[in-house]
N, C-alpha and C positions, 0 to 999 in steps of 0.2 A: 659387740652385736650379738642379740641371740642366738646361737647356731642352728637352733628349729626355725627363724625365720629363713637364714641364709639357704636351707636344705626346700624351703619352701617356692625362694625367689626361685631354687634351680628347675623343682619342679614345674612351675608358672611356664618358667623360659621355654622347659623341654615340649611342653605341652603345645605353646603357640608354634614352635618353628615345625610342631607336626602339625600341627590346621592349616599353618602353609603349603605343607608337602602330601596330606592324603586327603585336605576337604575339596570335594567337586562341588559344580555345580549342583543343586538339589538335596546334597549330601550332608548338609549342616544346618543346625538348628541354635537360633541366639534364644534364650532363658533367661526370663528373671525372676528371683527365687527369694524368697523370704522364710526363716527360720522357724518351724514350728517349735520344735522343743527345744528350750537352753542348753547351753554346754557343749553344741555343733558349730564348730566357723562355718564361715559359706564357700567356702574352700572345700572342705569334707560336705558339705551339702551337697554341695557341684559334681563333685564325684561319684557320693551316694546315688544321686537322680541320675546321672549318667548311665552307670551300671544299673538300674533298677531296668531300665526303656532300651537297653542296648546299645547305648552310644559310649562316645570315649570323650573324655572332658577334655578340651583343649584349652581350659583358662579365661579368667577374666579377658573382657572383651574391652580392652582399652584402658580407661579412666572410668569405665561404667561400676559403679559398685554393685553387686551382686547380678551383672551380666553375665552370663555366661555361653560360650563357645564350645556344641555340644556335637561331633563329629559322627556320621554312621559308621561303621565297620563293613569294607569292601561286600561280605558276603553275607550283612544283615540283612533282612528284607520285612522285619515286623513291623506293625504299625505305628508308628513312632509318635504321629500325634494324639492317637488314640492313648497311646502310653502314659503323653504328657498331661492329656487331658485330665485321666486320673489321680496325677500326683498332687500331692494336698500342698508339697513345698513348691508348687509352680505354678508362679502370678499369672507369666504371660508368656509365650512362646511364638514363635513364627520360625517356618522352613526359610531357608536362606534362595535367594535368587540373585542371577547377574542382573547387575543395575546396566542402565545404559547411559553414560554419559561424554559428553564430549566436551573436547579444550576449546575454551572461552577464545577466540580469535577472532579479528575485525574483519570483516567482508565489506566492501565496498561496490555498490554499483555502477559507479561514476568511472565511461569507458576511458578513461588517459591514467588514473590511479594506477596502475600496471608502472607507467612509464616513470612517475614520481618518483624516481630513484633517490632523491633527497629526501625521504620520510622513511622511505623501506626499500636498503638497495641489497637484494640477493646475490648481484656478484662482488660484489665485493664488499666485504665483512669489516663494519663500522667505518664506510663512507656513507652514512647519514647523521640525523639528526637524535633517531634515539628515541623517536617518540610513542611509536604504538604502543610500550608498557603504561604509558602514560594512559593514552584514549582506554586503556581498555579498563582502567580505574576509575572512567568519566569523568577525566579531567580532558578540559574541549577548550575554556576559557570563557565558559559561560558566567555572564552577568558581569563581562570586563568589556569594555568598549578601545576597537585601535582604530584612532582618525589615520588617513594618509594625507597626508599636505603634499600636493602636487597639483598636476593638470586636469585633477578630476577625476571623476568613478562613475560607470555606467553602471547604476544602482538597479537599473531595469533588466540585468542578466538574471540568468536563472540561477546561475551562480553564487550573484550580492545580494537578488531582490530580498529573500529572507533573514539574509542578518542584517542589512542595510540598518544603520541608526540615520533618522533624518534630523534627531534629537541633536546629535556630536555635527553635522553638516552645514555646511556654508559655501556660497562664491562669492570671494572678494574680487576675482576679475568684472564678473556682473553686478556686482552688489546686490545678490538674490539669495535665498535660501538652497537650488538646487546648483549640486555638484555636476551636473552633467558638461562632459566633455563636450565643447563644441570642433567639428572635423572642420578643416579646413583644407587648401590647398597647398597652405608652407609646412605642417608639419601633422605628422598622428598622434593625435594625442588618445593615447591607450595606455601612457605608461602608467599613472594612476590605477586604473583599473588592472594592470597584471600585477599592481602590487597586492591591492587589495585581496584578490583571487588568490595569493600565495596565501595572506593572515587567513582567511574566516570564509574563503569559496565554501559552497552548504555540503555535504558530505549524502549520498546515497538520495539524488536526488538522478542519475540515470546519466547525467550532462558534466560533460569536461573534465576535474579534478576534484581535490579534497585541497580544503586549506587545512593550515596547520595548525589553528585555533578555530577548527570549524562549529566549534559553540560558541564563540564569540562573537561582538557585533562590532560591523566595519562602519564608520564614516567617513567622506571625503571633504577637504577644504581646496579649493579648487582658486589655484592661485599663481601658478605657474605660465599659464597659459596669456601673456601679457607682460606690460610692463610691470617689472617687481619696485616696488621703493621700499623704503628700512619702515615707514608706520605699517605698511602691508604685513610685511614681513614680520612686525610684531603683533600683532591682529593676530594672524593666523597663529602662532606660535601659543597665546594664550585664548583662541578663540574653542568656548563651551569646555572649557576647563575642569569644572566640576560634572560633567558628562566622559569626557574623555580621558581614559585614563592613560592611555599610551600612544605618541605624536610617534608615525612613520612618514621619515626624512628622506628620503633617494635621491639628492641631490645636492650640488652647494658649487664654490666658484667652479670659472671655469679649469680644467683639470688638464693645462695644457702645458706645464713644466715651467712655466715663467707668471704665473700671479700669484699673489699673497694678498688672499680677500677671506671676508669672515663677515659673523654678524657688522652692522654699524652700533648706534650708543643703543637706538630703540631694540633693536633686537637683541642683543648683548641682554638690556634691562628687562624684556620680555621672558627670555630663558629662565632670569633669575626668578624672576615674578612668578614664573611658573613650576619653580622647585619648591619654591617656602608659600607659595598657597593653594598651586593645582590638587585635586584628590582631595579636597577637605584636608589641606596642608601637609598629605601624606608627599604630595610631591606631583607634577606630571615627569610621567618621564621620555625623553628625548634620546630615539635611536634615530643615530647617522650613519648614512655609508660611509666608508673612508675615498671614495674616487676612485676614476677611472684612468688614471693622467701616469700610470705606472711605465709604457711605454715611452713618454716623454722624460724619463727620470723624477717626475713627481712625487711629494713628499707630501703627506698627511697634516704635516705639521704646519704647514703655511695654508690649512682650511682651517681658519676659524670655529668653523661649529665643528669639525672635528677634533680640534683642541682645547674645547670649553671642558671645562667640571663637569659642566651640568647635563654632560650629554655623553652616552654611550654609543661609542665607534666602534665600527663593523666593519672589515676585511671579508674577504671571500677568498676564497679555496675551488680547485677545480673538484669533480667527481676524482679523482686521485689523492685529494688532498694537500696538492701542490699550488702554491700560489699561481694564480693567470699570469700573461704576461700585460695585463691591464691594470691589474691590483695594484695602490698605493701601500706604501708602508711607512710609518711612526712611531715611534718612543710615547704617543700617544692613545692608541690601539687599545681596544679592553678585550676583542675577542673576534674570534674569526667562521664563518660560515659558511653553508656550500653554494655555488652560483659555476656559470658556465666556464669552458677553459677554452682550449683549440679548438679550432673545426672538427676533429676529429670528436671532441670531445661532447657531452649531451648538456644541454641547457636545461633549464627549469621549465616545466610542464604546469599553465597556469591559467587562470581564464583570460580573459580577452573580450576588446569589445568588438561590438557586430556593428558596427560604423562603417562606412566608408569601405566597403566587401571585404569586413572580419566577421570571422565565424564564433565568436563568444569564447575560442581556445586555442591556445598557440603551447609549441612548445620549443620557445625559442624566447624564451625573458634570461637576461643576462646581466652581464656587470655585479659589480658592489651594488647597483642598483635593485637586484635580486637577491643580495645577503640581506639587507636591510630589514625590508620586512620576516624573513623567517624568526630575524632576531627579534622584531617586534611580538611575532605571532608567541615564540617563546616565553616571552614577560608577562604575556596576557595569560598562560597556564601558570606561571608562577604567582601572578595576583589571584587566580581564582582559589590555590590553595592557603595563600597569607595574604588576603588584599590590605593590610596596613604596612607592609611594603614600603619604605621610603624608596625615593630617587636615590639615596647611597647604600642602602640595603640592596638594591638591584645589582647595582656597580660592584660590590664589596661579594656579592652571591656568584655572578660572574667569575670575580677574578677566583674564587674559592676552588670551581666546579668547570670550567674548564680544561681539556683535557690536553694534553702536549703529544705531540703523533712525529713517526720516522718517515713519515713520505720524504720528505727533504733533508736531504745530508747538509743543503747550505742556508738551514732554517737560524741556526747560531743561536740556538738558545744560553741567556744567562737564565742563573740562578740568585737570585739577590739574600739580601741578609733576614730576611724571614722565611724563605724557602719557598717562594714562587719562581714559578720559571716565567719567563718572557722572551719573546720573541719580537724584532721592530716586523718581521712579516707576518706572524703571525697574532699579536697580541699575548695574552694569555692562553692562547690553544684554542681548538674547537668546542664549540658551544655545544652541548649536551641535554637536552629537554629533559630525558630522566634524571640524571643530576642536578638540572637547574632545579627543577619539582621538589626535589627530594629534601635538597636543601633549604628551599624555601620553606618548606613544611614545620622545619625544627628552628628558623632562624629567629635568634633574638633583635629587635630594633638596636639599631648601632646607636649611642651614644650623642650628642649634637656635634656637629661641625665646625671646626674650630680653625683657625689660621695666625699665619705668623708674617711679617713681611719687613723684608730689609730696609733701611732706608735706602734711596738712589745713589748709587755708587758711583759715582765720578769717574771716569779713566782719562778720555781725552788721549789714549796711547795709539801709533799704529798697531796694526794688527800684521805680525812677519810672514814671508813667503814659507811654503812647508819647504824643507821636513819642520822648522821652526813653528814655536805655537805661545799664542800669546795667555798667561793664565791670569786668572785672578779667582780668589779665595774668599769663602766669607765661614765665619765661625757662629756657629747657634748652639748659643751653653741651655743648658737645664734652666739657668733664672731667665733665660729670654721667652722661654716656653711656660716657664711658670703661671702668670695670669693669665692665660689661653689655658691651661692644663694639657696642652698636646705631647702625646706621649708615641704616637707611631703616623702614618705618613700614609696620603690615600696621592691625591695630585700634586706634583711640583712642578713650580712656574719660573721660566725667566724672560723676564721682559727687556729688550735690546732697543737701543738707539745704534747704529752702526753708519757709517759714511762708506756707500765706495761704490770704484767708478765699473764694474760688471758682479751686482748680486750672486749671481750664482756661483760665483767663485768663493764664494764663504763657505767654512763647513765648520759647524760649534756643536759643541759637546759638555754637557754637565755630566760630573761624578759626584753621585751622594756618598756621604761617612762610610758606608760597607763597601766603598767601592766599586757599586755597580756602576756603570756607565750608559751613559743614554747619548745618541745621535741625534740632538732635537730640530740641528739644522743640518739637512744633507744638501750637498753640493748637485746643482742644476746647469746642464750644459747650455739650455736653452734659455737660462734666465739672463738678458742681461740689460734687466732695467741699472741704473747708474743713480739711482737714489737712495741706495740700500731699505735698511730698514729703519723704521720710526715707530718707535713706542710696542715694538712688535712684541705678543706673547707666546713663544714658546711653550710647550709643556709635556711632562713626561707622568707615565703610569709603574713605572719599571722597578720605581722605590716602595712600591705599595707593601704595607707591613711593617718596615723597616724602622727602625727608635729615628727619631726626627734630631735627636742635639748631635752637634758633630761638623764637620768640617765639611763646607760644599766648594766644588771646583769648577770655573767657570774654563774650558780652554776654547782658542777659537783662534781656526789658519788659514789663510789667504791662500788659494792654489790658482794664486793671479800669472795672467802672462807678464814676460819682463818687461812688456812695452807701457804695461798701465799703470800708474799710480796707486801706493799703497792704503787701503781701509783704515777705516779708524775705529776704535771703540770709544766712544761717547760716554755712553754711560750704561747701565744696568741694575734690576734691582728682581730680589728672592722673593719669591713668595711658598710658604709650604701649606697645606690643605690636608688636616687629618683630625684626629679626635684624642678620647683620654684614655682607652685602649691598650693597655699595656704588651709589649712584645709577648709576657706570659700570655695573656687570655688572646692574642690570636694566634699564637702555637691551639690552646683550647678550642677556639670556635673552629679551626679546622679538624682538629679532634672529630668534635662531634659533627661537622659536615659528614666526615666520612664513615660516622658510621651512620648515619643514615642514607647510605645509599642501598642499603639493599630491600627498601620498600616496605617496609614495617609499618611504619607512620602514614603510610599512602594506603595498606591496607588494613588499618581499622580505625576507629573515630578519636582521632587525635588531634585535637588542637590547642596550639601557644595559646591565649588571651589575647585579643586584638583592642585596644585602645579606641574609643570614639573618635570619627576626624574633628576639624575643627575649623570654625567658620572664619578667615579671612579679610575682614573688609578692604576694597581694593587700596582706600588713605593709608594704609598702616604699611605697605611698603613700596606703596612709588607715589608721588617723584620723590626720593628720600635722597639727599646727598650728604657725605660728608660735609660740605661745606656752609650747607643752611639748616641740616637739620642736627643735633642731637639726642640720640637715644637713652633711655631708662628704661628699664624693664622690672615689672617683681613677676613672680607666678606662682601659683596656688595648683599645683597637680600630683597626684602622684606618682610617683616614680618622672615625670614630668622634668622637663630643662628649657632654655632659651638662653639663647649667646647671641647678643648684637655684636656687631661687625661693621663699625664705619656707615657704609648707605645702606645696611640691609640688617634685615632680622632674622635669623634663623629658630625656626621653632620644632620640637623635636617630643617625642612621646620612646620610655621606655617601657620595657614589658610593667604589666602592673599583676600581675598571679600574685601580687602580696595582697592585696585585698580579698584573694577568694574567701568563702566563707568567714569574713568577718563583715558584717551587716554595719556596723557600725563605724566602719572606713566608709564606707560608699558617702560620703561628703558631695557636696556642690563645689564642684571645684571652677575656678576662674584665671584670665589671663587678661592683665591689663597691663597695657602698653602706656608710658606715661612720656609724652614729647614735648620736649623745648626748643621753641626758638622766639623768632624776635617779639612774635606776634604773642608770646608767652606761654604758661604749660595749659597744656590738650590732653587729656585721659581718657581712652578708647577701652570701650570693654568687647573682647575677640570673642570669648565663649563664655558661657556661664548654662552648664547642663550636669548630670547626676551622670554617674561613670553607674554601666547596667556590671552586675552582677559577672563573671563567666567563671569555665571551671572545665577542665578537663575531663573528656568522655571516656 
């Protein structure tokens, strides 16, 4: 290195850390100077004009090239701009003044916002959500729509009336277009509406609260309030699907320590229907509570839609952080959120409807019933920054960016063999808005969805009294995974047939190859129906990450009284749910999760390439069955995949930034679906459009 530059950088240095220490207010003068005569740097110019006018050069002014930083001398008092005037090497001058500025911070008019301790809680330090760095980016969830599928929404609050989507809305109790609650004398129905008022209540409007996607738009499917049957129940599940981009659940069986209910075949088929075509095939996506039934020893895993794939399950946390004594827990869990705890303890601050002498605001919404939606409100900031988002992008961001807290010594967190933690009380840990975002922002589309399933396993064995436990094994080599290409592990399923004469005395457990272990059936004092289980599906999150070939443990132990007769194990069969994802690149994508958390990507114009959605027709995936339909697929996309699976088709978009600036990729690209059955082959064309240009700002 030069030594006259190094003597130069010292002088530069010395020069700024005195315009720190003797420039006042009034006292300095920023210059920009331009070279009359050759053979002067602007360094020696800076100094020459300095001393010419009476000031002391304090050095280039940042990154500005030929700015300069020109200080008075305590006991100068000459005319300084008059000086400047004069000088022939000086463009442009101005005396220095205090600027006035203040830190960017959200104000809120809306008088309960104070109480929302779940968005911004001042006593106690990261018992919320995490979101004000978010809003103050303008991220709100603007131009993402969250339906609530319940008993309704009072769209006429001053609260809903302006994000209300009458677009996403429906009653299928009425069979009308409006959501409105009807009051009666057997029950209130409000709970719809203090969901709503959690996602997207309007923010500085003087009344009630701030929702937590209060740019977003709320819809209601108003379905709760009556009798439910399974075509209802799949209606609303895929009802304005291409409108709505995220279905709030706050509900499901009853949550009383002895049922085992879930979707039936219509809704099961619904959920599906609504991940491979909802969003222009990006996916809808479906947040659940996990229940209320925690008191009764209830398990998460015997709620159906809490243990589907296709749906993200919600736990709640008190303002402590510590599970309620309501809260359900499972091996099925993705993540956990805040809602009420004790009496002692403060509930969710939400609006309300003015039915029935309510005042349009309560601050008393609880349960799982009030994780739900913040979880939902959450998804709707992560699509307004990546809205090509799939349904297992969400799930996959989640498990990435949730965070794992000490409130609970008897939280029992494992660690699995890709380095997540997990919790059956907590999920993945608390849900994190700035994290979620953040991550969103940089995430690559996951790869397609891919699955592997065992044949039906025969046992036909009792099942022993503990301490004894009955095991059975099944082995998944590399060539079983092979035509799937599945290389690491999102859902794992096990499906039971069991005999025996008081249910709740069963407690089963799967161990995947790294050994983590899941509780996917706990033991219920209260259960004791005598039919056991039939065809029941289990399932766990707990292996997520982890290489899928390897040795899976089925154990399962009767904690029967002596008086009853022993279970039986029937039969059972595997199912694993992941992609082509190598163990390396998800050590990688957490990688680069975390280093985007510190808001770089949020604060300047950065964005992935998002993929065009894609049109659906409803024939191309129901009534599909293994049994009468057979699938073929070609497809024409870039970076673009499709994996049929038995009754269904999953269709899938990777990043495509390989097309940037080459004109000559931008192709017509197409998906055609080609089916046989008896009636003979059928060729359906999904899409056929021009992929638009994008490119990083």
């Amino acid at each position: 290195v030069d030594p006259s530059l190094l003597i130069l950088l010292k002088l530069q240095m010395r020069w700024r850390g005195q315009a720190l220490s003797s420039c006042g207010p009034g006292q300095s003068w920023a210059v920009r100077l331009h070279a009359v005569k050759a053979g002067r740097s602007l360094e020696q110019l800076a100094q020459s004009v300095a001393e010419e006018v009476g000031l002391e050069n304090h050095g280039q002014i940042g990154q500005l090239e030929a700015h300069y930083l020109l200080c008075q001398r305590l006991e100068n008092t000459a005319d300084v701009d008059s000086a400047l005037d004069r000088n022939p090497h000086v463009l442009w001058h101005s005396r220095e003044h205090i600027l006035r500025r203040t830190k960017r911070s959200l104000t809120f008019n809306d008088p309960k916002y104070p109480s929302q301790w779940h968005l911004h809680n001042d006593v106690k330090q990261g018992m919320d959500v995490n979101v004000t760095g978010v809003w103050e980016r303008n991220i709100t969830g603007v131009g993402i729509t969250v339906v609530v599928v319940d008993d309704g929404i009072q769209h006429t609050l001053a609260d809903i009336q302006p994000n209300y989507s009458p677009e996403g809305s429906y009653d299928l109790n009425s069979n009308d277009p409006d959501p409105m609650p009807h009051p009666d004398g057997h029950s209130d129905n409000h709970h719809g509406t203090r969901c709503a008022g959690e996602i997207a209540a309007v923010s500085n409007n003087s009344f009630c609260a701030v929702g937590l996607a209060y740019g977003a738009k709320v819809a209601g499917i108003r379905v709760l309030d009556g009798p439910l049957t399974d075509s209802m129940e799949a209606v609303a599940f895929n009802k304005h699907y291409q409108v709505n981009d995220v279905y709030s659940c706050s509900w499901g069986p009853d949550d009383d320590g002895r049922t085992v209910d879930g979707p039936h075949p219509l809704g099961k088929a619904a959920l599906q229907h609504g991940v491979i075509a909802g969003r222009r095939g990006f996916g809808s996506i479906f947040v659940v509570a996990s229940g209320n039934g925690g008191q009764y020893e209830d398990n998460c895993n015997y709620d159906g839609y809490a243990n589907s794939i296709y749906t993200v399950t919600i736990g709640a946390v008190d303002e402590n952080g510590k599970k309620p004594f309501y809260a359900e827990e499972c091996a099925s869990m993705l993540a956990v959120t805040f809602s009420s705890g004790s009496r002692q303890l403060r509930s969710i601050v939400t609006s309300d409807w003015s039915l029935q002498s309510g005042t349009g605001c309560t601050d008393g919404h609880t349960g799982t019933s009030a994780a739900a939606p913040l979880a939902a409100g959450m998804v709707a900031l992560m699509l307004q920054v990546r809205p090509c988002l799939s349904w297992r992008d969400v799930q996959h961001i989640i498990t990435y960016t949730a965070t794992q807290h000490d409130a609970d010594a008897r939280a029992d967190w494992g660690i699995n063999g890709a380095g997540f933690h997990h919790s059956h009380k907590y999920g993945f840990g608390l849900l994190n808005a700035w994290r979620l975002v953040n991550a969103a922002k940089v995430w690559e589309s996951m790869p397609f969805l891919v699955s592997y399933q065992s044949p039906v396993l025969k046992a036909n064995e009792d099942i022993p009294e503990y301490p004894k436990t009955l095991t059975h094994t099944w082995n998944v080599s590399l060539s079983d995974l092979r035509q799937s290409g599945m290389q690491t592990l999102e859902h794992v399923s096990v499906t039971v047939t069991i005999v025996h004469p008081r249910r709740g005395n069963v407690e089963i457990r799967l161990v995947c190859p790294s050994g983590m272990s899941s509780l996917i059936g706990a033991r219920r004092s209260l259960d004791v129906d005598t039919t056991g289980f039939t065809d029941w599906t289990f399932s766990t999150v707990r292996c997520w990450g982890e290489r899928a070939e390897g040795q899976y443990t089925l154990q399962i132990t009767d904690y029967k009284e002596s008086t009853l007769s022993s279970g039986v194990l029937k039969h059972w069969k595997l199912t694993l749910y992941g992609s082509s994802l190598s163990h390396q690149q998800v050590k990688e994508r957490r990688r680069v999760v975390e280093d985007a958390m510190g808001g770089q990507y949020l604060d300047r114009r950065f964005a992935l390439p998002c993929p065009p959605g894609i049109d659906v027709p409803p024939e191309i995936v129901s009534p599909f069955t293994s049994s009468s339909l057979k699938v073929d697929a070609t497809i024409q996309l870039v970076h673009g995949s499709i994996q049929t699976n038995a009754s269904s088709v999953f269709l899938s978009f990777r990043r495509v930034d390989s097309v940037i600036g080459s004109p000559e990729a931008l192709e017509t690209h197409s998906v055609r679906l080609i089916s046989f059955s008896s009636a003979g082959e059928r060729e359906t064309e999904v899409s056929h459009r021009r992929l638009k240009p994008v490119a990083f700002i």
